[in-house]
N, C-alpha and C positions, 0 to 999 in steps of 0.2 A: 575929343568930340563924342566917340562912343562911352565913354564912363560919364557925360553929362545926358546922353539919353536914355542910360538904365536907370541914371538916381533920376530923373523927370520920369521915367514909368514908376518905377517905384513911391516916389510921391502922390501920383494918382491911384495908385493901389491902396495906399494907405490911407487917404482920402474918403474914397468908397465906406458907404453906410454898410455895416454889420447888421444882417439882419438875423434878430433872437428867437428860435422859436417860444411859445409862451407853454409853459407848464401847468402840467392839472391843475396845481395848488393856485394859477394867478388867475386861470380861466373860471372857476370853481370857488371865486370868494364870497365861502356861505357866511354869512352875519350872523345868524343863530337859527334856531329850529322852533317853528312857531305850534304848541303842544295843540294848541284850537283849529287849525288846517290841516295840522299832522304834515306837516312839510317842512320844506328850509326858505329861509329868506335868505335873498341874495343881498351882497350890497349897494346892488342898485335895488332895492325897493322889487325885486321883479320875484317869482316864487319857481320852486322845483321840487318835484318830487320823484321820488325811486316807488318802481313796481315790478314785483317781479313777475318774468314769465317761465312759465311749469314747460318742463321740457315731459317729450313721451318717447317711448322705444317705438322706434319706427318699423322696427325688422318685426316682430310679432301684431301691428297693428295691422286689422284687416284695411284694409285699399280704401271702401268707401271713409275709415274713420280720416284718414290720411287725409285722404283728399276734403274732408267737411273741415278741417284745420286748418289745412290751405286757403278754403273760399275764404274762412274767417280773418285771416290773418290777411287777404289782399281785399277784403271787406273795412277791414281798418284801416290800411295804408292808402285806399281813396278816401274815405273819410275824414282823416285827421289832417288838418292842414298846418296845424303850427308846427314847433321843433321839438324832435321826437329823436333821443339817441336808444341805442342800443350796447347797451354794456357785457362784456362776461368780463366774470374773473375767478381763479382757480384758490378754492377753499382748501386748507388740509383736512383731512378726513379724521374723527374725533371718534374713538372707540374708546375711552378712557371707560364709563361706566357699563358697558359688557364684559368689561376687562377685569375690573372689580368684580362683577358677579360670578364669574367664569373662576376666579382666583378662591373666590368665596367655596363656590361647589368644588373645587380641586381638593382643598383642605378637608372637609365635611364629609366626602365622601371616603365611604371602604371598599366599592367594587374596583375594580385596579384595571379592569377593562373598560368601562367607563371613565375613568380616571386619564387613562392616555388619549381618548379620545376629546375630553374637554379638554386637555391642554394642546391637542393639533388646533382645537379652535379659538386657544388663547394663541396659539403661534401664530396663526393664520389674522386674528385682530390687531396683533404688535406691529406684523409686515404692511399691510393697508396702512394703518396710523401714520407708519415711515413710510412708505412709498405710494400713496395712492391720495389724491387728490380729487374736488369735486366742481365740477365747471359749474357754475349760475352765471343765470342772465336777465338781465334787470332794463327797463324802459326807465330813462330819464327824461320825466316829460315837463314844459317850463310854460309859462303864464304872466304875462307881466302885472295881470291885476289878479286879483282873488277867486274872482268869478271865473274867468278864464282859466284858470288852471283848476277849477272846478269841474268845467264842461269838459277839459280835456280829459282829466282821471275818468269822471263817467262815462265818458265816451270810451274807451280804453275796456272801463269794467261792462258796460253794457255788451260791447262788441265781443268779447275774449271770456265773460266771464269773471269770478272775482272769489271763486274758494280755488281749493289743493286739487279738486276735481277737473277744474276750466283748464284753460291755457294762461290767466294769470292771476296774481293774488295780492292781497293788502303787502307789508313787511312792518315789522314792529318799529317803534321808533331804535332800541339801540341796535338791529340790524342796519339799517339805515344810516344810520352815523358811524357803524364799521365798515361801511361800502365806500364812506365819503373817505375815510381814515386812510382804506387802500389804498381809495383812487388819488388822493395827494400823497403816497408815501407806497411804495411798491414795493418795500421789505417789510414793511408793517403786516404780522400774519393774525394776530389777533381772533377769538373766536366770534364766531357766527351770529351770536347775539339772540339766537332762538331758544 
């Protein structure tokens, strides 16, 4: 009697709906990258775009710049009503061509005190390269029509700004497709595309 009501629970166990979480890559099915909106189309017909946002050293910022960042940034978020994510993700750090120049002058030169001191700062380029990383962070803003995701980026670059100076800024198209590359494949390390 008891071994017929563990296999009847075990039957409803096994019953029960599995539920799968969904993955970047199935949430995130971009259809191609449209070069005339500078965006992605989705495969529903619907559009997205990446922008990034410029980070600032908070510790050295006088108080009122801080706080004029903040009004901007909660200036936006009443603002903006559609879907608005927020991304980082951690770049490796690329010193390849100081590293060549730095190897260049080591060779080139005959002062020998000079000399050990560019190679503390070749040492010092090799150890970043391997161990130091660089956080970005990117607004992924979406539009189901053309227009729409038009008034949203403007909205965005009016509010925030839109060079290296503001708080955000354009990204190149293959920046852009090496964010998407990440965001569906998270061993994918890839350069920066800048």
């Amino acid at each position: 009697m008891k071994q017929n009501e563990k296999d009847n629970q075990k039957d409803k166990k096994s019953n029960k709906k599995v539920q799968i979480i969904n993955t970047a890559k199935e949430i995130l099915e971009v259809a191609y990258y449209d070069d005339d909106m500078n965006c992605f189309v989705m495969n529903d017909e619907s559009y997205m775009d990446l922008i990034q946002i410029n980070t600032k050293d908070l510790v050295s910022s006088a108080d009122y710049e801080v706080e004029y960042d903040i009004m901007k940034f909660t200036k936006l978020y009443k603002m903006y009503a559609d879907d608005l994510k927020i991304v980082a993700m951690n770049f490796p750090c690329k010193t390849s061509v100081q590293q060549e120049y730095l190897r260049y002058k080591i060779k080139n030169t005959s002062n020998e005190v000079f000399k050990k001191f560019l190679q503390r700062q070749l040492d010092e380029l090799i150890w970043i390269e391997k161990n130091d990383m660089m956080r970005e962070y990117y607004y992924m803003i979406f539009g189901s029509k053309k227009q729409q995701l038009i008034n949203n980026r403007n909205m965005v670059f009016n509010v925030l700004g839109c060079d290296k100076k503001n708080l955000s800024q354009k990204l190149t198209k293959e920046k852009k497709i090496v964010i998407c590359e990440r965001l569906d494949n998270k061993c994918f390390l890839g350069n920066q595309g800048e």
